[in-house]
C-alpha positions as CSV (number, residue, x, y, z in Angstrom):
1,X,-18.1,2.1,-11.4
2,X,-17.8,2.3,-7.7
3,X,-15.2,-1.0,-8.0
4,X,-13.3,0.7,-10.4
5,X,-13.3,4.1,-8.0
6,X,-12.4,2.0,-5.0
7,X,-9.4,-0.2,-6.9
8,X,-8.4,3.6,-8.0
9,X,-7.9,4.5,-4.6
10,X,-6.5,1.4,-3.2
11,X,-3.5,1.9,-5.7
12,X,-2.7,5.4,-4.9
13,X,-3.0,4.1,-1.0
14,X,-0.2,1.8,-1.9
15,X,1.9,4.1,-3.7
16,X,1.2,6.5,-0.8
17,X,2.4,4.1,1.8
18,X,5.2,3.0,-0.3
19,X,6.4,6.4,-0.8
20,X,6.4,6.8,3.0
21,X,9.3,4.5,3.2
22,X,10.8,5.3,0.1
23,X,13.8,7.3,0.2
24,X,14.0,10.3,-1.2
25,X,18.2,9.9,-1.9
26,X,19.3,11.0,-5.7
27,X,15.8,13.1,-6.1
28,X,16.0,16.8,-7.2
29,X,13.1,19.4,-6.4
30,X,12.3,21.1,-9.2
31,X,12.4,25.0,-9.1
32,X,14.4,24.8,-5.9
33,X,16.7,28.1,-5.4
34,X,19.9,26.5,-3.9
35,X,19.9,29.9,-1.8
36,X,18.6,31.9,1.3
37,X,17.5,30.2,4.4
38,X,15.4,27.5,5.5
39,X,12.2,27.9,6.0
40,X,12.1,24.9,8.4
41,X,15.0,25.4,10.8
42,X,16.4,28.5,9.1
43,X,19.6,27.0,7.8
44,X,21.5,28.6,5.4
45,X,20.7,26.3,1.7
46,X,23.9,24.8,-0.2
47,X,21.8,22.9,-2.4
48,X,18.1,22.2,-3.5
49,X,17.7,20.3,-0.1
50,X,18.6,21.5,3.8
51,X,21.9,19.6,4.8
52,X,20.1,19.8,8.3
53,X,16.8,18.9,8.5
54,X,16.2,17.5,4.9
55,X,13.6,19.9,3.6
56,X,13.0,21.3,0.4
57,X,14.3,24.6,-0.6
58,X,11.5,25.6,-3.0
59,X,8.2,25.3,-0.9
60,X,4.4,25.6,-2.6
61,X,2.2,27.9,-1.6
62,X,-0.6,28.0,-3.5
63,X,-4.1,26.1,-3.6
64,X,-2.7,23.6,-6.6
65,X,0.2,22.9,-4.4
66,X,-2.3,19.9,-2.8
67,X,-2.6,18.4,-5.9
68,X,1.4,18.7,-6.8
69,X,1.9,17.2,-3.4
70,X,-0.7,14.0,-3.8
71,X,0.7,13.7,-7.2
72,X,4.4,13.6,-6.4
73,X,3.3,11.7,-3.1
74,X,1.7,9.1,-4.7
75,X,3.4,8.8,-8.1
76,X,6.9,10.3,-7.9
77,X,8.9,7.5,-6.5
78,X,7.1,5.8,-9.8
79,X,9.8,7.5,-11.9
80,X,12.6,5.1,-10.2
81,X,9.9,2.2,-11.1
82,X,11.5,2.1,-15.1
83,X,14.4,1.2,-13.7
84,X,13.2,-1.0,-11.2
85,X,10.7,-2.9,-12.7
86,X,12.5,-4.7,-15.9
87,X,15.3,-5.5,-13.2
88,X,12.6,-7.2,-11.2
89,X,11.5,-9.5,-14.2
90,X,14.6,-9.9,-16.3
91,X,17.4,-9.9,-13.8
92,X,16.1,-10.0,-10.2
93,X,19.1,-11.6,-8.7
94,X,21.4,-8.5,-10.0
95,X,18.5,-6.1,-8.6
96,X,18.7,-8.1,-5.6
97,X,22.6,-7.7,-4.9
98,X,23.1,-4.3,-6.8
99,X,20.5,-2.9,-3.9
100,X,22.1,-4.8,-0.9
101,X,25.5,-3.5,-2.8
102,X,24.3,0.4,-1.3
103,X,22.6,1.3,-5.0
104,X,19.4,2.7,-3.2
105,X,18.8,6.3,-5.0
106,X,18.4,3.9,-8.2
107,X,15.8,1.7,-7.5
108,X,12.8,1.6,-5.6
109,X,13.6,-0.1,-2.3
110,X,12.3,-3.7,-1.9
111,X,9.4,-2.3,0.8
112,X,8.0,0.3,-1.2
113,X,7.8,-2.5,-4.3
114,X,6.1,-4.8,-2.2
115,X,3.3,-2.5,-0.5
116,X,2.6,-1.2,-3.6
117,X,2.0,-4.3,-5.2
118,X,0.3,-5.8,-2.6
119,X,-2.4,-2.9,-3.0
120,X,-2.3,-3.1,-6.9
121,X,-2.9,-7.1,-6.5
122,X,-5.8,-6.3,-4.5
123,X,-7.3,-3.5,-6.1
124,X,-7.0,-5.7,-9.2
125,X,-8.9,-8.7,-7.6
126,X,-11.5,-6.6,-6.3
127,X,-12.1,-4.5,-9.2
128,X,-11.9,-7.9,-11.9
129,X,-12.4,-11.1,-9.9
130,X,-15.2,-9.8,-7.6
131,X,-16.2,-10.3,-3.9
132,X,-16.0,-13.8,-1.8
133,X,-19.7,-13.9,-1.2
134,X,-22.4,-15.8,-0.8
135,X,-23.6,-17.1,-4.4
136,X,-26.9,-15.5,-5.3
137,X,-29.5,-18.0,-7.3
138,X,-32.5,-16.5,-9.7
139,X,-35.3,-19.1,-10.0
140,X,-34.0,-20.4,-13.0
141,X,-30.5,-20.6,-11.7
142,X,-31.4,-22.5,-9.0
143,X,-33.5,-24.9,-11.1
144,X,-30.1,-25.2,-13.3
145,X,-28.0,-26.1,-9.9
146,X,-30.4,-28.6,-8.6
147,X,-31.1,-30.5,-11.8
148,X,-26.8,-30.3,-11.7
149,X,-27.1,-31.8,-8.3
150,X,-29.7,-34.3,-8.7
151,X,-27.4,-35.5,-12.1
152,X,-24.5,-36.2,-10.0
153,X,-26.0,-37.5,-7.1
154,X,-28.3,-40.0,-9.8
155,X,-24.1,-40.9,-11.3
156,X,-22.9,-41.5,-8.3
157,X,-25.9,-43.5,-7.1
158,X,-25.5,-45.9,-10.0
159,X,-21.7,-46.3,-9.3
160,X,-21.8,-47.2,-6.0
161,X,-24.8,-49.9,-7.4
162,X,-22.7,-51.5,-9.4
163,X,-19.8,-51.8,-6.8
164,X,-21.8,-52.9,-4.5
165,X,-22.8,-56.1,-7.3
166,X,-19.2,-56.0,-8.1
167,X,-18.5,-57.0,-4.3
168,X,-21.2,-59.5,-3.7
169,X,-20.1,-61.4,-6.8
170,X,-16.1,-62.0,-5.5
171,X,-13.2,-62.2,-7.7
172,X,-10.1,-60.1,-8.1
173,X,-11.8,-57.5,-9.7
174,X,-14.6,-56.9,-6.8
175,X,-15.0,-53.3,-5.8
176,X,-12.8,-52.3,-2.4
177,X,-14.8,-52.0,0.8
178,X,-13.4,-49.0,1.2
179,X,-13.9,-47.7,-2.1
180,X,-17.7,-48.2,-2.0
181,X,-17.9,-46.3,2.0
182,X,-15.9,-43.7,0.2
183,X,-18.8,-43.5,-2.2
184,X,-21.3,-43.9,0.1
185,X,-20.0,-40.6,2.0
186,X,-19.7,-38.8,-1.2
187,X,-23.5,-39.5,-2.0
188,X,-24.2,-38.2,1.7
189,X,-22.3,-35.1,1.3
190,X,-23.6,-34.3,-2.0
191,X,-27.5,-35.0,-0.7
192,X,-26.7,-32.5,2.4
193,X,-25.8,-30.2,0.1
194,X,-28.4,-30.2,-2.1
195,X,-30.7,-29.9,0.8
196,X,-29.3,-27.4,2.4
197,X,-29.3,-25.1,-1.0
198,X,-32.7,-26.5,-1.5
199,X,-34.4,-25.4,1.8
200,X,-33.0,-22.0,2.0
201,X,-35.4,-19.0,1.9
202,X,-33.5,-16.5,0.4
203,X,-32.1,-18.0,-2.3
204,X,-28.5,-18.6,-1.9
205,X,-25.9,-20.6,-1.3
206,X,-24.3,-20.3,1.5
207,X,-21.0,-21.3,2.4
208,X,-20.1,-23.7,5.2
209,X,-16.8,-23.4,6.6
210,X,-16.3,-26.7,8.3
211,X,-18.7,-28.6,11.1
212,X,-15.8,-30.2,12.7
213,X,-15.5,-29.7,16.0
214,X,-11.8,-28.9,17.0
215,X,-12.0,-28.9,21.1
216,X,-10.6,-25.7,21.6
217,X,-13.2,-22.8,22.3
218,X,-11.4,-19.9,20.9
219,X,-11.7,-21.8,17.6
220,X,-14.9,-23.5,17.8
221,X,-16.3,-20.5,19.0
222,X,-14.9,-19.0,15.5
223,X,-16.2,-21.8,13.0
224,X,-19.6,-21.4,14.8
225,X,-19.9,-17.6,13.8
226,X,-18.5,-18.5,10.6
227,X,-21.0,-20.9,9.9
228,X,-24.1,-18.7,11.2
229,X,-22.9,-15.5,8.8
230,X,-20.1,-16.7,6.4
231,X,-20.2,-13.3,4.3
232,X,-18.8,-11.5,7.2
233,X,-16.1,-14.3,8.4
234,X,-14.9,-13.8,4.4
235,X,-14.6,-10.0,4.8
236,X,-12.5,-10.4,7.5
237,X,-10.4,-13.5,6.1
238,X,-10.4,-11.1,2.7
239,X,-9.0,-8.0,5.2
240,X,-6.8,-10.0,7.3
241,X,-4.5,-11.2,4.0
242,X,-4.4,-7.7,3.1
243,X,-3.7,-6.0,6.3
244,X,-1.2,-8.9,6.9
245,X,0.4,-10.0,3.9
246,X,3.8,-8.3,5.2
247,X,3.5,-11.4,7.4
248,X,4.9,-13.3,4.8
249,X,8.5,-11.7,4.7
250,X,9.5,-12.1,8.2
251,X,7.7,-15.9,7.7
252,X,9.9,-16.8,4.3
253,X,13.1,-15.1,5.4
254,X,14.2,-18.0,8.0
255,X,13.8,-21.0,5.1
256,X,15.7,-18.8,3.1
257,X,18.2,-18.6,5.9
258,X,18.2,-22.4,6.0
259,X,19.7,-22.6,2.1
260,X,22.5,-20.6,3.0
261,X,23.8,-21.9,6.8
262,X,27.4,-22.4,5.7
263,X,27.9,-19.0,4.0
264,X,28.8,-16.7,6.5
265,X,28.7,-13.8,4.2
266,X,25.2,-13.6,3.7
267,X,23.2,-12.6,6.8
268,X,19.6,-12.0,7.8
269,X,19.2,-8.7,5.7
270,X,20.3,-10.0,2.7
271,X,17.8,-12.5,2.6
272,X,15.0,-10.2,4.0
273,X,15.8,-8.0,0.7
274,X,15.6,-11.3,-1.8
275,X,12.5,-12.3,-0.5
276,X,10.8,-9.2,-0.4
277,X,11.6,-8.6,-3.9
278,X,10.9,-12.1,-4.6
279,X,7.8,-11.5,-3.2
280,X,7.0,-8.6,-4.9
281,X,7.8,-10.2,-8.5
282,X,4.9,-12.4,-7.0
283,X,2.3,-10.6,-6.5
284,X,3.2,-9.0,-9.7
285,X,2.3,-12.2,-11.3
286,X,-0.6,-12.8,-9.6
287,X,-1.6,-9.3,-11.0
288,X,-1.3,-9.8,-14.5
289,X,-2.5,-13.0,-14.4
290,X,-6.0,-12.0,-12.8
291,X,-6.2,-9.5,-15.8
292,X,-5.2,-12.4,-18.3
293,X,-8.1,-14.1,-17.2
294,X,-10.4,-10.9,-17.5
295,X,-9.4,-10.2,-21.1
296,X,-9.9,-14.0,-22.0
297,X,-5.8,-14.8,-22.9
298,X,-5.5,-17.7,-24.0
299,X,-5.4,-20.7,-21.2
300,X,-2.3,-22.4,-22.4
301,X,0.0,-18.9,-21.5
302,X,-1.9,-18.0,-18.4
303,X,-1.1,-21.9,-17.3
304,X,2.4,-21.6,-18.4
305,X,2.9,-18.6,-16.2
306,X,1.7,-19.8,-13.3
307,X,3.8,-23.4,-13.6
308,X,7.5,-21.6,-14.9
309,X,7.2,-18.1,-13.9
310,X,8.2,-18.9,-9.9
311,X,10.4,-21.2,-10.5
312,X,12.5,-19.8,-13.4
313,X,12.1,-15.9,-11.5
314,X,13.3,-18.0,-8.1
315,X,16.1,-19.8,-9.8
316,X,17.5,-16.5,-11.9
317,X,17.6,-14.3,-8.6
318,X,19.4,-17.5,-6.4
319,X,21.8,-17.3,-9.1
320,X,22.5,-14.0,-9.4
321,X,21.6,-12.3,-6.0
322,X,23.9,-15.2,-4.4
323,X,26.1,-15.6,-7.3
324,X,26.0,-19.6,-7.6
325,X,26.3,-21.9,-10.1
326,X,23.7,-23.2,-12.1
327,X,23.5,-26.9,-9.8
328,X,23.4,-25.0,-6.6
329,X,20.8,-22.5,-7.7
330,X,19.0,-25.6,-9.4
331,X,18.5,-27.3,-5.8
332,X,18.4,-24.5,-4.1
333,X,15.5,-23.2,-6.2
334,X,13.5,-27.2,-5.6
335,X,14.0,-27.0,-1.8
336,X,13.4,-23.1,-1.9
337,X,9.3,-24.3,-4.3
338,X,8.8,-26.3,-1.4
339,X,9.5,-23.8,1.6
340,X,7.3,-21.8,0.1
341,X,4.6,-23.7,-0.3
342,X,4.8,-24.6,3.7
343,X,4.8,-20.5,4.3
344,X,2.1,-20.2,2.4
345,X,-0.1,-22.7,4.7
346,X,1.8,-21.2,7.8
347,X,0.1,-18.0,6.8
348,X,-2.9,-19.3,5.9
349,X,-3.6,-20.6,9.0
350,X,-2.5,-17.1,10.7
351,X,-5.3,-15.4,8.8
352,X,-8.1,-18.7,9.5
353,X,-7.2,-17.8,12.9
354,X,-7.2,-14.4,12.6
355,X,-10.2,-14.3,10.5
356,X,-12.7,-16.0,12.6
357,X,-11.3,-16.1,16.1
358,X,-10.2,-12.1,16.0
């Protein structure tokens, strides 16, 4: 109950913020007068809105005026999100262009889409896919995991035996050397492990971020505290990517930049506007596919989303935002998977740093 309270307001807190940079252009108040003065800076009204300062000409004053103004706050810039939205999925790349074209009052802008969605992405996760912590084991749970344990350590145990006889005999089908110390450091992990899970008083799991030692304090330092209380060094990873996923805009924009070197016409800020609404058709996905998996859909269409929908969404929106041919959208859409795989680790490793040396 208190998940589904706390997702609640995690979406209205992203259609909050996104309404704060939302304009307000081709919006009409309703019950505005058109007439009289003001009541900001007392300049005479032509319309439903002060040509000077911007304010409405019908103000609230009542005690239900709160709730009209959370409600339009938090919702109203929704209305624009019919037209928006199907653009997004069906014909980005004509979203993409119509916007940088000057059609703002018609869609939402590519900022407000993206903050909303990142807090809808989240809420969504937290509410259905649960909290990154440590992994909580009743007696007979934990009975279940070690007997798991001892199974695949018993497996491995009686592979590495019979590469071992597989070496000693010769021939060209004697096990590698380095196949067997491969084994032998699997077993060794594995035993740790299970010794570790096994000796713990209070029943859990806990995770173990790395025991690598890097040789640079700041980070050491981090993987040390991470180590000694791993729940908290995954609340702050788990806050980091959500108080920093705008990060991955002004990290994506210079690869797409890179595509596009030789075509003068399209600068900076068209590309920050295609990635932020590619962006945002991402975290959409990410969205629906979180609830996929909590209503059980069937594996084969949640798979096929995640494997076509980038691609196809990335190559339809090259093609039409930049208006290219089908071969230079094609490559541009290969090299474009692969940059974004590399900003993806990039960022990763801004909120590992973040996360456990902030």
């Amino acid at each position: 109950m208190s998940g589904g309270i706390e997702a609640a307001g995690d979406i209205a807190t992203g259609a909050l913020l996104g309404r704060a940079v939302e304009p307000r252009a081709g919006e009409a108040a309703g019950g505005a007068h058109g007439d009289g003065l003001c009541l900001n800076c007392g300049t005479a009204l032509i319309g439903d809105y002060c040509h000077a300062c911007g304010q409405s000409g019908h103000v609230h004053r009542s005690l239900s005026s709160i709730g009209h103004d959370l409600l339009h706050g938090a919702f109203h810039f929704e209305g624009k999100i019919w037209r928006t939205l199907p653009m997004l999925v069906l014909h980005p790349g004509a979203l993409t262009r119509r916007y940088i074209a000057g059609e703002r009052a018609r869609f939402v802008s590519p900022l407000a889409l993206f903050l909303f969605f990142v807090f809808l992405m989240f809420a969504t996760i937290h509410s259905f896919g649960g909290e990154l912590e440590e992994i909580d084991a009743t007696p007979v749970a934990r009975a279940e995991r070690m007997a798991k344990f001892d199974k695949v350590i018993a497996a491995s145990e009686e592979q590495l035996k019979r590469a071992e006889q597989s070496q000693a005999k010769g021939g060209p089908d004697a096990a590698d050397a380095d196949d067997i110390a491969t084994l032998r450091t699997t077993i060794d992990g594995m035993k740790k492990t299970r010794d570790t899970f096994a000796t713990s008083k209070d029943g859990k799991e806990r995770v173990t971020f790395s025991t690598y030692v890097t040789g640079w304090p700041p980070l050491d330092k981090g993987i040390a505290k991470a180590n000694a209380n791993p729940g908290l060094a995954l609340y702050k990873l788990q806050s980091s990517a959500y108080k920093y996923s705008w990060a991955l805009i002004p990290i994506s924009v210079p690869f797409v930049a890179l595509l596009f070197l030789w075509k003068r016409r399209y600068k900076l800020y068209d590309h920050t506007i295609f990635v932020t609404y590619s962006l945002s058709f991402m975290l959409l996905l990410v969205t629906v596919f979180t609830l996929g998996l909590e209503i059980h859909a069937p594996g084969w269409i949640l798979g096929l989303m995640l494997a076509f929908g980038p691609p196809v969404h990335l190559f339809v929106q090259l093609r039409g935002a930049y208006e290219l041919r089908k071969r230079s959208a094609l490559w541009r859409t290969f090299a474009l998977s692969m940059f974004g795989f590399v900003a993806l680790m990039l960022f990763a490793v801004l909120l590992f740093g973040l996360g456990l040396m902030g």
